[in-house]
C-alpha positions, -999 to +999 in steps of 0.1 A: -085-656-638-069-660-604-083-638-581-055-618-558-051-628-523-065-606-499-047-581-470-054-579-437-056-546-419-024-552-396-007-560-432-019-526-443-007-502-415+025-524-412+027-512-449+020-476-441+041-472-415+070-481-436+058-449-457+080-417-453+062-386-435+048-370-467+035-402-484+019-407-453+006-373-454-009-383-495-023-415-483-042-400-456-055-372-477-066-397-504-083-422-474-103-390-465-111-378-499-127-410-501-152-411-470-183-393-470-186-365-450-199-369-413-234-369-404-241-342-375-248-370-354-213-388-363-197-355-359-212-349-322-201-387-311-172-380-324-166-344-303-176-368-274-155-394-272-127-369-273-142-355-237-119-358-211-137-362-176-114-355-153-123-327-125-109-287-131-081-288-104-089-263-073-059-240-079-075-231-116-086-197-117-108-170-144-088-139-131-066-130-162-039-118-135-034-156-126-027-162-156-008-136-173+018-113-155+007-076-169+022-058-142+057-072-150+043-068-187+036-035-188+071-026-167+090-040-195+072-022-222+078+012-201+119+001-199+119+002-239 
């Protein structure tokens, strides 16, 4: 019995990239379905390595009234 000629990864997502959004969608669900869940320790490498470190810029600011314009807000809400 021949045995079948093996794929490469690059052969495989050249594949799934031809796939339409919602086979995409079922291959990826099955992939998953397939793994074995995360380990705590896999799961905390992985929250880290999505860790941007970049510094918060100067102009950022706690004070919901930077943020959000109540006054204006509440005028409208008066008006109706």
């Amino acid at each position: 019995m021949a045995t079948k000629p093996r794929m490469t990864v690059e052969q495989i997502i050249e594949l799934a990239d031809q796939l339409s959004t919602e086979d995409r969608q079922i291959l990826l669900t099955r992939l998953q379905s397939t793994q074995p869940p995360l380990t705590a320790e896999e799961r905390i490498a992985r929250l880290r390595s999505m860790v941007i470190d970049l510094p918060i810029s100067p102009e950022f600011s706690f004070d919901r009234k930077d943020w959000y314009d109540d006054e204006r807000r509440a005028g409208l809400a008066a008006d109706a």
